[in-house]
N, C-alpha and C positions, 0 to 999 in steps of 0.2 A: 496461493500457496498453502497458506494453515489457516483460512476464514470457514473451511467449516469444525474447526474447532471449539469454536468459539459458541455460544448458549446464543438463542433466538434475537435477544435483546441488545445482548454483546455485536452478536451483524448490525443489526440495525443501529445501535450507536455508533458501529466503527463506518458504515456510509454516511452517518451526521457528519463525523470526523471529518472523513476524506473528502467529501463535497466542501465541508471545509478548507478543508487545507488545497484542495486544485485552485479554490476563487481566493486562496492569501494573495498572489502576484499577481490578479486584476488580469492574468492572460493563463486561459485553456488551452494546451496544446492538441493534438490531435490523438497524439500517444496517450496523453494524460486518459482524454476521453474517452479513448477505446478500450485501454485497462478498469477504468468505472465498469465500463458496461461487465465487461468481462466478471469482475467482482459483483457486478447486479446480479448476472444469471446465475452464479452461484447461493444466492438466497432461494431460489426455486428448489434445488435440496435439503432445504433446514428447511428446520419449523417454521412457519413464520410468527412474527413479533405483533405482539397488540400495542405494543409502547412507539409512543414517537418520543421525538428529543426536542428541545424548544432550544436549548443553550450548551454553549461548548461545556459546562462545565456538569450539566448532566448528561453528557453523553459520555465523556470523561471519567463519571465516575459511576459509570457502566464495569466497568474493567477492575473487578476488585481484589483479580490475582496477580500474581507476577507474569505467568504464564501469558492470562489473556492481556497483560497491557503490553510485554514484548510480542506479540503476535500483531496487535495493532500497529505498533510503531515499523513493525518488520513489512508489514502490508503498507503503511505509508508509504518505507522508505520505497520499495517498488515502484508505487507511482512516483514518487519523487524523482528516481533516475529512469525512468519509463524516456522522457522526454531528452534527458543528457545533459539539462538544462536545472541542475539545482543547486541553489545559490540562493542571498535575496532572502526575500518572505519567507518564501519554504523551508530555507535552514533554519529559520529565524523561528519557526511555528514546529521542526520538531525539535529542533534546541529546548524550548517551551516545554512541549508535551511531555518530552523525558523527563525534564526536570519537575511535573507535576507528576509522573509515574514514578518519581522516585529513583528512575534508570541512570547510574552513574556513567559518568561520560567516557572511561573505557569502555563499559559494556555498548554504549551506543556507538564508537569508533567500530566494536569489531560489529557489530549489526551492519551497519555501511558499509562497511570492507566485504561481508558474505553478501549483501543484496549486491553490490557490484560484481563480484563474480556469479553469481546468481544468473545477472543478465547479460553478462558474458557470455557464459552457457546458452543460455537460450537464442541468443543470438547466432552465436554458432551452429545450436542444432536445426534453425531456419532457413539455415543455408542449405542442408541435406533436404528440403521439404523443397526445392525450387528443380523443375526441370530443368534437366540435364541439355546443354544445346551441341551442336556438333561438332563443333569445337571441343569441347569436354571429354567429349568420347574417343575424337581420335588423337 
């Protein structure tokens, strides 16, 4: 959604992140994975980054504005309900991360609340992408 916002270094620590946060619950969904990818191919429009990340908390403090650290958590939460399945670990890891971003936990309620409608919508709109069968038509 807004990862090419974000500076060379900022992608590449927020796929530290997220590769993080998929392997918090010990299980990759299928959704989970295909959403990675999807955010991979989007670094082949950015610059790309000479920096790698070694530790959550350098990649963490990649994100030194308000802007890009809601953009990340926003991009999480995506994957987070990518799968329908977040609970567990995964709340437990951006409960965390907000709370080292600083993001108060109204602001983080209504980030959840739009990523949910979010993939509502899109959900919805996948439905117009599926051929029409005969039934349909008459």
């Amino acid at each position: 959604m807004f990862l090419s916002l974000l500076a060379p270094d900022q992608f590449a620590a927020f796929m530290f992140l997220a590769n993080e946060f998929i392997s918090s619950d010990k299980t990759i969904s299928g959704e989970e994975k295909s959403i990675l990818e999807r955010m991979s191919r989007e670094a082949f429009v950015l610059e790309e980054s000479n920096r790698t990340f070694e530790s959550h908390s350098d990649a963490a403090s990649a994100f030194d504005s308000p802007k890009s650290r809601s953009i990340a958590l926003l991009e999480l939460l995506g994957i987070a309900y990518a799968d329908g399945d977040y609970r567990g670990e995964e709340s437990k890891y951006i409960n965390g991360l907000a709370d080292e971003f600083e993001i108060p936990t109204m602001t983080l309620a209504g980030m959840q609340n739009w990523v949910l409608r979010q993939v509502a919508l899109t959900n919805e709109a996948l439905g117009f992408l599926i051929e029409p069968t005969d039934e349909a038509e008459g």
